[in-house]
matplotlib code that plots the C-alpha trace (Angstrom):
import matplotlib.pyplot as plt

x = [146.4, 143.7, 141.2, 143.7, 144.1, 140.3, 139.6, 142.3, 141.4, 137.6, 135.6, 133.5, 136.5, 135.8, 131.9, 133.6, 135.5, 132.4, 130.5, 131.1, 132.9, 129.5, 126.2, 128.2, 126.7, 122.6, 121.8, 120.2, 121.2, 118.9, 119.9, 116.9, 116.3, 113.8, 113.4, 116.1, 118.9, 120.9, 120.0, 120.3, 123.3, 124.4, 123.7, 125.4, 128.7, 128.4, 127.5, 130.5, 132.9, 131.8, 132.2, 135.8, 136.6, 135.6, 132.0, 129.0, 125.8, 122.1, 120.7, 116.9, 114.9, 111.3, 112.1, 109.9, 113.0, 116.2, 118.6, 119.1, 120.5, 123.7, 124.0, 125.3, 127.2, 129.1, 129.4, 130.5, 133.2, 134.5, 134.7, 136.5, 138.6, 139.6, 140.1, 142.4, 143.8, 142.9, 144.3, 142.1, 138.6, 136.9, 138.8, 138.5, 135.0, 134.3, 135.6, 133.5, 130.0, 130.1, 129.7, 126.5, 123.0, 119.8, 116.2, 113.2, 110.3, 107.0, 106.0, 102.5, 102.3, 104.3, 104.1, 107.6, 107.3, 108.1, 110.7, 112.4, 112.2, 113.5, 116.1, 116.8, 116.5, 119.0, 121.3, 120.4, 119.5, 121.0, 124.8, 125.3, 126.8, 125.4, 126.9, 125.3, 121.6, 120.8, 117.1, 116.1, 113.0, 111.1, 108.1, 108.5, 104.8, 103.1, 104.6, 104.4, 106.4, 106.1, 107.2, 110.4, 111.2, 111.0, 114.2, 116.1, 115.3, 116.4, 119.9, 120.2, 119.5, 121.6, 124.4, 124.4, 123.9, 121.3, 120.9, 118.0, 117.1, 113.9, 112.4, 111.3, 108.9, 109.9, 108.7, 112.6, 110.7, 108.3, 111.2, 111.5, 113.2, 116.7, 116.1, 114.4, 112.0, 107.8, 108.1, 110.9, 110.2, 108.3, 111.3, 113.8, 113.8, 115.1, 117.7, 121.1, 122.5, 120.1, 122.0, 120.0, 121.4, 121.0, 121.2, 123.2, 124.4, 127.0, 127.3, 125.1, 125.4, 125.7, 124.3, 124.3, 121.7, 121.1, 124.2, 123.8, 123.3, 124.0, 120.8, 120.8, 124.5, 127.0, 127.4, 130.8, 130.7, 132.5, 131.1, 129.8, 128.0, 129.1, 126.4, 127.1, 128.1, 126.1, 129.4, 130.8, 133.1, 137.3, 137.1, 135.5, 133.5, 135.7]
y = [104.8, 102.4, 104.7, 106.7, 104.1, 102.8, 106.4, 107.1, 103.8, 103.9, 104.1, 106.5, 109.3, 109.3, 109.6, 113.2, 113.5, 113.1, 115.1, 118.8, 117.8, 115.5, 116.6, 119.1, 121.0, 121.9, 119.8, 116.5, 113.7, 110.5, 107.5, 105.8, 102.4, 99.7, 97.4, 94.7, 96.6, 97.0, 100.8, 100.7, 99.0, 101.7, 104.3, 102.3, 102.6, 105.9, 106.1, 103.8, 105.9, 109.2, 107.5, 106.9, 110.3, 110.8, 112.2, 111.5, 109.8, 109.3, 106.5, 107.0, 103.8, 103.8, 99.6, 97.8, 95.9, 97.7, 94.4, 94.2, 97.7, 96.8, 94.1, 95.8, 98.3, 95.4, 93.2, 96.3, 97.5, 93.8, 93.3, 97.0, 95.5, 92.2, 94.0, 96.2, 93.7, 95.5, 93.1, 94.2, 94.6, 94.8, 97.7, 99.8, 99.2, 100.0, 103.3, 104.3, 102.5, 105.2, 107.8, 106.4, 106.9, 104.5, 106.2, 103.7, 105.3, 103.8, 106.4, 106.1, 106.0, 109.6, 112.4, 114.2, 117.5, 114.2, 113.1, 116.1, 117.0, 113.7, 114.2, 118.0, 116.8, 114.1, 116.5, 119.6, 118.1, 114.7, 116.9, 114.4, 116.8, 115.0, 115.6, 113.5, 112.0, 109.1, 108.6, 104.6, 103.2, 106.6, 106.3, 108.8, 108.3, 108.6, 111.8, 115.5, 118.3, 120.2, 117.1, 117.0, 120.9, 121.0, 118.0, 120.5, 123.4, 121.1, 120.3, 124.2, 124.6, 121.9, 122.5, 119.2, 116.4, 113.9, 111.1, 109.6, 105.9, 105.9, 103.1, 103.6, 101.9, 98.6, 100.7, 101.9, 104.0, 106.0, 108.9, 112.5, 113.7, 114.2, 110.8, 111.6, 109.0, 109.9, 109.4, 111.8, 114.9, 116.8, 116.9, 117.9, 121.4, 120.4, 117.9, 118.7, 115.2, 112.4, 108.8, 105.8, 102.3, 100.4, 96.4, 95.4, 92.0, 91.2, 94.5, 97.7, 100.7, 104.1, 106.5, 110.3, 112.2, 115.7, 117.5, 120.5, 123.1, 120.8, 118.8, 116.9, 115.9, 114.7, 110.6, 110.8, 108.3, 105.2, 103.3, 99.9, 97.5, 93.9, 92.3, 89.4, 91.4, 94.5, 96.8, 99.5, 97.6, 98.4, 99.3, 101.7, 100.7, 100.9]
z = [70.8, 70.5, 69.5, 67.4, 64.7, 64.9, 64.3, 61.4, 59.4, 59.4, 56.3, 57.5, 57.0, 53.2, 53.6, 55.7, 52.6, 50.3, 52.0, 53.1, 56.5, 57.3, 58.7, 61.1, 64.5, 64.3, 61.3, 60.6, 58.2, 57.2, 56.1, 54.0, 52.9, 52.6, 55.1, 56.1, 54.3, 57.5, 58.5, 61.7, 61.7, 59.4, 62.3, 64.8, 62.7, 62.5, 66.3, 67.6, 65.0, 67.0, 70.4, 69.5, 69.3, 72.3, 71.6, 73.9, 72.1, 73.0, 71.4, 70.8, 69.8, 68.7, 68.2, 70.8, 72.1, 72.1, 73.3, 69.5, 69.7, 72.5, 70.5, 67.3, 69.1, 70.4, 67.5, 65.1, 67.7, 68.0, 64.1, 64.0, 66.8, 65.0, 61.5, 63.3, 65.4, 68.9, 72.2, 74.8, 73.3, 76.1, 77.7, 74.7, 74.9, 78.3, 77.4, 74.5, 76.2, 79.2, 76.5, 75.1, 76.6, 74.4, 75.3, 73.6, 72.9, 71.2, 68.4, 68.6, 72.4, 73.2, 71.4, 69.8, 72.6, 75.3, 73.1, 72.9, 76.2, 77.4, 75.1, 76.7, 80.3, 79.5, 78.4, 80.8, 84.1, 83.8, 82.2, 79.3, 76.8, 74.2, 70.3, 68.7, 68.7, 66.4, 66.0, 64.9, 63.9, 63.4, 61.2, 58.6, 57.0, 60.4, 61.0, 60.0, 58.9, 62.4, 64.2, 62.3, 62.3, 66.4, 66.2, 63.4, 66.3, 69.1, 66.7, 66.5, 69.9, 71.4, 68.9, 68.1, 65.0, 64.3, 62.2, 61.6, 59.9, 57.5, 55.5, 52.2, 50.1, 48.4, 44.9, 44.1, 41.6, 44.1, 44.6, 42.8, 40.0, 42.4, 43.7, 47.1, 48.2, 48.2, 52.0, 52.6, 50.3, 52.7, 54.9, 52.8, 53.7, 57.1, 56.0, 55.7, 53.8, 52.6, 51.9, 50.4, 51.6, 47.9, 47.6, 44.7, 43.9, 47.1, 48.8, 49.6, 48.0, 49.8, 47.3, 48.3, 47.2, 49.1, 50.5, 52.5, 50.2, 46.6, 45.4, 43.9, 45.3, 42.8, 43.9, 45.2, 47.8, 47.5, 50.4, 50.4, 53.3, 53.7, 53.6, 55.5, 58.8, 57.5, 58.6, 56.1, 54.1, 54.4, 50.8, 48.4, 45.7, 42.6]

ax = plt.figure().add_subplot(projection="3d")
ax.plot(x, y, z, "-o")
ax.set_aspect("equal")
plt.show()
């Protein structure tokens, strides 16, 4: 019942809505801003959201310190909690927390084939049945085209969704004609949705720009980040 209405009243049902049904099974999405926005917050949301229905997540880190990580899991499935006036918190939680795996990797120190397969063994040997990878921290510029097209083939693979984080330049005015970031254009044939996180005065802007098939996407999200708790706000943007 808990779950039920946690599920039912999050924001993250119109960014479904918005979107053709979301990133869906063997896709990847990316959700792109500069740094200190709030992305991995952003992923976590989206992570804790997918828990509650009962999915199973690996969380892979490329952070150096990953306590940072367990604590916005907590923090954002408290502040869902107290929005939604949930009793016992930490019951609720227990639930979801058995159905998340975090893996930290440094970038420069393994190379993506160990990633992957530490992902794969997770899921194979170690019977996590993983539907959902969220990749943080991943350094766009320091990698390559093949690197990113071996995670799209483990997502067809595996049957399952990634999203990844990726930090743009601070030069708003370094993207394409459709709005895609210089960093992120050589990628784009791989990615199924591409969302920019934008700062505006008081909240933070989820701006779609790639959906599946339709790119550049019409902007029809309506989802905004509080900025003081960096959590996707109740409302829409009007």
């Amino acid at each position: 019942m808990i779950n039920e209405e946690l599920i039912s009243k999050s924001p993250l049902r119109i960014l479904e809505k918005s979107t053709q049904g979301g990133v869906g099974k063997g896709n990847i999405g990316i959700i792109a801003a500069r740094k200190g926005v709030g992305k991995t917050a952003c992923l976590v949301h989206i992570a804790t959201d997918q828990l509650l229905q009962g999915k199973h997540i690996i969380h892979v880190s490329f952070a150096a310190n990953t306590a940072h990580i367990t604590a916005w899991y907590m923090n954002i499935f408290e502040e869902l909690a107290r929005r939604l006036s949930v009793d016992d918190v930490q019951d609720a939680l227990d639930k979801i927390t058995r159905n998340r795996v975090i893996m930290s990797f440094k970038q420069d120190g393994v190379s993506v084939d160990q990633v992957l397969g530490s992902i794969k063994a997770m899921i194979k040997d170690g019977h996590f049945v993983a539907d959902v990878v969220v990749v943080d921290g991943y350094d766009f510029s320091g990698s390559n085209t093949g690197d990113f097209a071996a995670f799209k083939a483990l997502a067809e693979e595996l049957r399952i969704s990634i999203w990844f984080s990726a930090t743009t330049h601070r030069d708003e005015t370094a993207k394409d004609a459709n709005g895609v970031p210089a960093v992120l254009l050589p990628y784009m044939a791989d990615t199924a949705i591409l969302i920019l996180m934008e700062p505006m005065v008081g909240y933070v802007h989820l701006h779609l720009v790639k959906d599946h098939d339709v790119f550049p996407a019409p902007d029809s999200l309506r989802l905004k980040l509080d900025p003081q708790v960096m959590l996707i706000a109740e409302e829409p943007v009007q």
